[in-house]
Short mmCIF file of the C-alpha atoms (twelve columns), coordinates in Angstrom:
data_MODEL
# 
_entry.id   MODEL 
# 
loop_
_atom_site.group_PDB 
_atom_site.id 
_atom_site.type_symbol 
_atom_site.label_atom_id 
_atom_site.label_alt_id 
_atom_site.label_comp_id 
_atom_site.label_asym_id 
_atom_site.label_seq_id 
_atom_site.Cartn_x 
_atom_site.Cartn_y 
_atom_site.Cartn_z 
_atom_site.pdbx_PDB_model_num 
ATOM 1   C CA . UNK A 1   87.798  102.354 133.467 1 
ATOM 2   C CA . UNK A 2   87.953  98.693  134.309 1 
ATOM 3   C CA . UNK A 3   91.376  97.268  135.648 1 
ATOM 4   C CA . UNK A 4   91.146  94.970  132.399 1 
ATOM 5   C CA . UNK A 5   92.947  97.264  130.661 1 
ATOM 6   C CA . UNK A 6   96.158  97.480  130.122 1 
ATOM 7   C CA . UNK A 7   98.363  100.240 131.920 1 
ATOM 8   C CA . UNK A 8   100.242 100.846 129.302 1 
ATOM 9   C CA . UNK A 9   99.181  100.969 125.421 1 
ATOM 10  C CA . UNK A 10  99.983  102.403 122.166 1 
ATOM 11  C CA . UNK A 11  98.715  104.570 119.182 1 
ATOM 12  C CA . UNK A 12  99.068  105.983 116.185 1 
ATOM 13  C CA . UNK A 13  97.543  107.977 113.450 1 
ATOM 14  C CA . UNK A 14  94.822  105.928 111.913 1 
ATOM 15  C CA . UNK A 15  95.174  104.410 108.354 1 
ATOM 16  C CA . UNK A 16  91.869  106.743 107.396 1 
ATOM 17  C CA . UNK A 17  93.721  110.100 108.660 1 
ATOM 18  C CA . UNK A 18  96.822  109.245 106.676 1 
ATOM 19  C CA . UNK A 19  94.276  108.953 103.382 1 
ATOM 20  C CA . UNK A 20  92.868  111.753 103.914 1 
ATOM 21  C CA . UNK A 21  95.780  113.589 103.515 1 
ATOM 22  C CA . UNK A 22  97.334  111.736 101.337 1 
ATOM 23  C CA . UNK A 23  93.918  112.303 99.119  1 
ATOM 24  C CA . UNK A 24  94.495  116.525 99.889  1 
ATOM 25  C CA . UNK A 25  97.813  116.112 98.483  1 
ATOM 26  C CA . UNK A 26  96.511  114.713 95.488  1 
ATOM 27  C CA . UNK A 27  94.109  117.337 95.049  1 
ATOM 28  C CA . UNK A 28  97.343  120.031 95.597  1 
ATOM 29  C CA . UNK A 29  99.359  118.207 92.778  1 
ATOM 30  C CA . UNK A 30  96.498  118.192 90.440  1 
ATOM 31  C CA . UNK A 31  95.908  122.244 90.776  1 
ATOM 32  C CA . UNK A 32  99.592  122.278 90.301  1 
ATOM 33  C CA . UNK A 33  99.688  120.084 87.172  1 
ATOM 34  C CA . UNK A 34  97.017  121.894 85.703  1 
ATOM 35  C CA . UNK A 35  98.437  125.253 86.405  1 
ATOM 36  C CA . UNK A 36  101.555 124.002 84.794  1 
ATOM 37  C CA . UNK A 37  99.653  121.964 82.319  1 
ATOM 38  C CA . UNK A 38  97.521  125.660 81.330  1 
ATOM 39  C CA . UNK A 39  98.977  128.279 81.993  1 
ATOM 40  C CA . UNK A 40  102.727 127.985 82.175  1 
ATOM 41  C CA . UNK A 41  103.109 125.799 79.256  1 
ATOM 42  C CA . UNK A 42  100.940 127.857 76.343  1 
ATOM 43  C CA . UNK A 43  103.181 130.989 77.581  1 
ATOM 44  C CA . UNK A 44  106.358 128.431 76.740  1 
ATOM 45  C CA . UNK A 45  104.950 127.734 74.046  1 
ATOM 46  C CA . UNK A 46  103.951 130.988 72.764  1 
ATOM 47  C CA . UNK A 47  107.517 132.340 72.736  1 
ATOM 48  C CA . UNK A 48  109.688 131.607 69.586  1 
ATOM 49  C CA . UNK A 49  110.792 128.428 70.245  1 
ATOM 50  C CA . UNK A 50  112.749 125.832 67.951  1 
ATOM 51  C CA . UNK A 51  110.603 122.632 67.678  1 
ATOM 52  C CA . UNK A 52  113.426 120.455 69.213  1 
ATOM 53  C CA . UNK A 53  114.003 123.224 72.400  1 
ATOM 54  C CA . UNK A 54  109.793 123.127 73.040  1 
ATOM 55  C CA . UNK A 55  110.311 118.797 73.412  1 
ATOM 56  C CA . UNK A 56  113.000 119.241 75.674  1 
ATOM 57  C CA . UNK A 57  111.177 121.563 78.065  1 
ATOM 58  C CA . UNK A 58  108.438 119.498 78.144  1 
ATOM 59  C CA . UNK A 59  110.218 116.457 79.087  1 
ATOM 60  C CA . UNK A 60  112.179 118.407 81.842  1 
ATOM 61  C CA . UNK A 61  108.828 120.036 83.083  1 
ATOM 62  C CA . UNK A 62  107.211 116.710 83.316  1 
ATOM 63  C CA . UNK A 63  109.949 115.178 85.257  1 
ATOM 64  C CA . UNK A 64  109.909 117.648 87.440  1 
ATOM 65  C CA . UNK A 65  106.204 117.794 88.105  1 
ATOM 66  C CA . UNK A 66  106.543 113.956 88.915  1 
ATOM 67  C CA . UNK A 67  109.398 114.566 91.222  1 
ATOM 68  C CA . UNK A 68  107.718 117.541 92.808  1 
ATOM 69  C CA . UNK A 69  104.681 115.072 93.426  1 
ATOM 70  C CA . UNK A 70  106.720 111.800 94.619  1 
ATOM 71  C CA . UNK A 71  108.320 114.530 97.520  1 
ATOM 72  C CA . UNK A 72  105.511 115.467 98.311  1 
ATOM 73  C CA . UNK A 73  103.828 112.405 99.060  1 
ATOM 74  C CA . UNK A 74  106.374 110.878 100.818 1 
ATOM 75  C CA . UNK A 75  107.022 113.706 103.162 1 
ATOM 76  C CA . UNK A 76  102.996 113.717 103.559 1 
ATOM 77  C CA . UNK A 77  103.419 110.226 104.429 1 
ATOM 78  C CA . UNK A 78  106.129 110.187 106.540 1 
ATOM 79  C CA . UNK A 79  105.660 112.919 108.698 1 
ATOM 80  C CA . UNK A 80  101.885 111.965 109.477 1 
ATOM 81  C CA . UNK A 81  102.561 108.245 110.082 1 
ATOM 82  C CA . UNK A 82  106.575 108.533 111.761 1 
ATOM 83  C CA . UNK A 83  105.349 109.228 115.817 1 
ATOM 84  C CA . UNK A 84  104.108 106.610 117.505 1 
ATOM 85  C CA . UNK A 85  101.812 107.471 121.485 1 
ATOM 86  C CA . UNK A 86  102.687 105.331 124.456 1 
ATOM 87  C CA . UNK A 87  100.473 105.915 127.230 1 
ATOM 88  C CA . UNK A 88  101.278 104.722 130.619 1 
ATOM 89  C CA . UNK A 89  99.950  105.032 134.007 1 
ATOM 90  C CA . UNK A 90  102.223 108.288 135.358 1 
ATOM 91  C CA . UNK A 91  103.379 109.812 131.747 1 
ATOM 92  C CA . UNK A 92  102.699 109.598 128.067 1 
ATOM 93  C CA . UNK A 93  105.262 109.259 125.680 1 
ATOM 94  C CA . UNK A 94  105.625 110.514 122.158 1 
ATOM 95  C CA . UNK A 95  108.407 108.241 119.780 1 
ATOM 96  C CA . UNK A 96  109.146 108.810 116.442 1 
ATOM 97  C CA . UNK A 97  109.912 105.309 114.142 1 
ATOM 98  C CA . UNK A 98  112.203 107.178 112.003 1 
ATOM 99  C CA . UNK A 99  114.729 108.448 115.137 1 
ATOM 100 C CA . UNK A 100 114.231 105.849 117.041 1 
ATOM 101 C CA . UNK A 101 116.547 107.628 120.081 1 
ATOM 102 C CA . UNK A 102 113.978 110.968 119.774 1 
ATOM 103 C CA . UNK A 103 111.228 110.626 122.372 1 
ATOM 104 C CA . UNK A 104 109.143 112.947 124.549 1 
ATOM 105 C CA . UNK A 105 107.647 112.306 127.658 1 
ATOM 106 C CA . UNK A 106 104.963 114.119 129.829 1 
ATOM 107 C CA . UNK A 107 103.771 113.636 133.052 1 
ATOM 108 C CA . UNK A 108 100.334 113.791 134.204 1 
ATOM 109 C CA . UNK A 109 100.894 116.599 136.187 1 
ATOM 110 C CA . UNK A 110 102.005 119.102 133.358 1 
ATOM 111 C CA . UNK A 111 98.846  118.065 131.430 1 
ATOM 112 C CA . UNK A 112 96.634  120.960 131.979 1 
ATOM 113 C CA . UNK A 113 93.392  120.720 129.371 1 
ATOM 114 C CA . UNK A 114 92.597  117.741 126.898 1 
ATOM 115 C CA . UNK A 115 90.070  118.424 124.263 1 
ATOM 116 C CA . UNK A 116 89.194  116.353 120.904 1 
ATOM 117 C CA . UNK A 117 89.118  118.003 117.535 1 
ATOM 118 C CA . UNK A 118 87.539  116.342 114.437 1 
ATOM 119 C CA . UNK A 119 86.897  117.453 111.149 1 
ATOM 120 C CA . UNK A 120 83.440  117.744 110.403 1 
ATOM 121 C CA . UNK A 121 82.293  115.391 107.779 1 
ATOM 122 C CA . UNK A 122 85.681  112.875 107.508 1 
ATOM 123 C CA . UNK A 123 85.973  112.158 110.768 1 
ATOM 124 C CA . UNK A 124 82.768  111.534 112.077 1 
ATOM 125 C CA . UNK A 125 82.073  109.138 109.093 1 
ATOM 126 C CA . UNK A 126 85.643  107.192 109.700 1 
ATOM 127 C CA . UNK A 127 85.527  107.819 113.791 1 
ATOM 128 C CA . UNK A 128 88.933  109.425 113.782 1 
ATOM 129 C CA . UNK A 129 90.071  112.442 115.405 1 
ATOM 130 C CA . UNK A 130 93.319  114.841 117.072 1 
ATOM 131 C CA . UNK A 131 93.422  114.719 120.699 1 
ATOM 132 C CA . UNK A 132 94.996  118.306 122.178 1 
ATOM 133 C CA . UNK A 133 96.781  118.183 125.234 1 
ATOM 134 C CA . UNK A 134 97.521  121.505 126.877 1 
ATOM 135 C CA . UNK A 135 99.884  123.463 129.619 1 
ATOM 136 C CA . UNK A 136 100.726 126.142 131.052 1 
ATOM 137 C CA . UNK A 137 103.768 127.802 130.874 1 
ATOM 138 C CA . UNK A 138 105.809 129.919 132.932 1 
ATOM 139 C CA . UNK A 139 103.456 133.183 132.633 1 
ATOM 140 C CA . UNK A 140 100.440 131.235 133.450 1 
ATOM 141 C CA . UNK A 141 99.534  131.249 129.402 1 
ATOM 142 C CA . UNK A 142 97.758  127.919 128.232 1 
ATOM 143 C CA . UNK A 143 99.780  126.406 124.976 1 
ATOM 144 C CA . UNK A 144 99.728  123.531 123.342 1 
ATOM 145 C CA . UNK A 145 101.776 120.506 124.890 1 
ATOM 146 C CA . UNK A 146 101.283 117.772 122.205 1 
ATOM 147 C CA . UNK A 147 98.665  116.392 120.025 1 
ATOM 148 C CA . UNK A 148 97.872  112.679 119.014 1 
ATOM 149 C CA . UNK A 149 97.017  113.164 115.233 1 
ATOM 150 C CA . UNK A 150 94.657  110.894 113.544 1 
ATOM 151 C CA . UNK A 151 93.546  108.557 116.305 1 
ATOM 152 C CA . UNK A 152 90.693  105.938 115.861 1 
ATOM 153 C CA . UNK A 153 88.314  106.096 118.482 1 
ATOM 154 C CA . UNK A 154 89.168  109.584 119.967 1 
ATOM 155 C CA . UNK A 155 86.141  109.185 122.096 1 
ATOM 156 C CA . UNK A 156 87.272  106.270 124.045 1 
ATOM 157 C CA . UNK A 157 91.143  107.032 123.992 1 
ATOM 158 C CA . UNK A 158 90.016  110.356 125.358 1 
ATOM 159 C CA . UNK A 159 88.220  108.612 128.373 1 
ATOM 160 C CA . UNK A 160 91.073  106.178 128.998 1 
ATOM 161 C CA . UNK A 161 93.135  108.939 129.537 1 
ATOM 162 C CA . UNK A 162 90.810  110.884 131.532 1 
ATOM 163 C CA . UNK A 163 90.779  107.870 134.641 1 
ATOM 164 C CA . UNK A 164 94.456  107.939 133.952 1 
ATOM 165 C CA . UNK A 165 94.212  111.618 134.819 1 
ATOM 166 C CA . UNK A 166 92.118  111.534 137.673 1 
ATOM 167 C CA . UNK A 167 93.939  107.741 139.067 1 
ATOM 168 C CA . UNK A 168 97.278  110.352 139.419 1 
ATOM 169 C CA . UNK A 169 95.118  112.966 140.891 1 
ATOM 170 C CA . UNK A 170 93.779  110.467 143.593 1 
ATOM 171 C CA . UNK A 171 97.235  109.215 144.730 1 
ATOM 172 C CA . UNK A 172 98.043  112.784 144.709 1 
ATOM 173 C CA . UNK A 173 94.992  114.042 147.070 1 
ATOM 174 C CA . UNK A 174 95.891  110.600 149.014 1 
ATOM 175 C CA . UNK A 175 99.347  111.609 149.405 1 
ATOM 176 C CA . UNK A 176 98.563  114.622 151.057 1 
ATOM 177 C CA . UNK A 177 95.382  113.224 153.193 1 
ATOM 178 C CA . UNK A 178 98.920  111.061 154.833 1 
ATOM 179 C CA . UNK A 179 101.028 114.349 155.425 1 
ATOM 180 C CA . UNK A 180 98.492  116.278 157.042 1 
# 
């Protein structure tokens, strides 16, 4: 790339990604409200129940299904918006908002693969996607490092990391042109 750009820069997950599941979650508490709404409540109600017993269940079950629904969109929330991508010039670094002391960083070097995955209708109409970094490990097995969830313009993020890539692979192939 050009050497307009800034060596170091952030990311997150895109506002679009964080719908999207926030719109699957939705979908997962309405098959669960009408499960309860359908099926589990005409069995309640079937049994012999006093009138003021059947009211009280109802209310409980409710308030439940409405807590059950606020958890679940908050975690949803939280754990697809908390990390925040730092890329650099030698490393990339992962940081959570939440634990602000919890960070991971990578080098270049351990960075084995990179590959862009995008779901097949959302993405391509909102131009997000997850970008895949990979290793290898001790037994020569290729595993997933990290992954950058929900990034806008995976396309160019991926190519800005690329140079990055092959920048440290230069000094590196310098480096040794000097020794030998």
């Amino acid at each position: 790339m050009s050497k307009q750009n800034p060596s170091r820069f952030s990311l997150r997950a895109s506002t679009e990604y964080i719908i999207q599941w926030m719109v699957f979650t939705l979908i997962l508490n309405l098959g669960l409200y009408l499960m309860v709404r359908y099926i589990v409540h005409p069995r309640i109600l079937g049994l012999s129940l006093t009138p003021d017993r059947i009211d009280l269940y109802s209310k409980l079950s409710w308030a439940g299904l409405l807590l059950i629904n606020f958890i679940l969109f908050t975690v949803v929330y939280l754990i697809i918006s908390a990390p925040r991508y730092w890329i650099d010039d030698n490393s990339i670094e992962i940081r959570s908002i939440y634990r602000a002391k919890k960070k991971l960083i990578f080098n270049y070097e351990e960075i084995t693969e990179v590959q862009i995955r995008q779901t097949p209708i959302i993405s391509s109409a909102f131009n997000f996607g997850t970008i895949v970094f990979y290793k290898t490990d001790q037994t020569e097995k290729k595993r997933v490092a990290f992954r950058f969830f929900g990034v806008k313009y995976p396309k160019e993020v991926y190519l800005e990391i690329i140079d990055k890539f092959e920048n440290v692979k230069q000094e590196e192939i310098k480096a040794e042109d000097l020794l030998l």
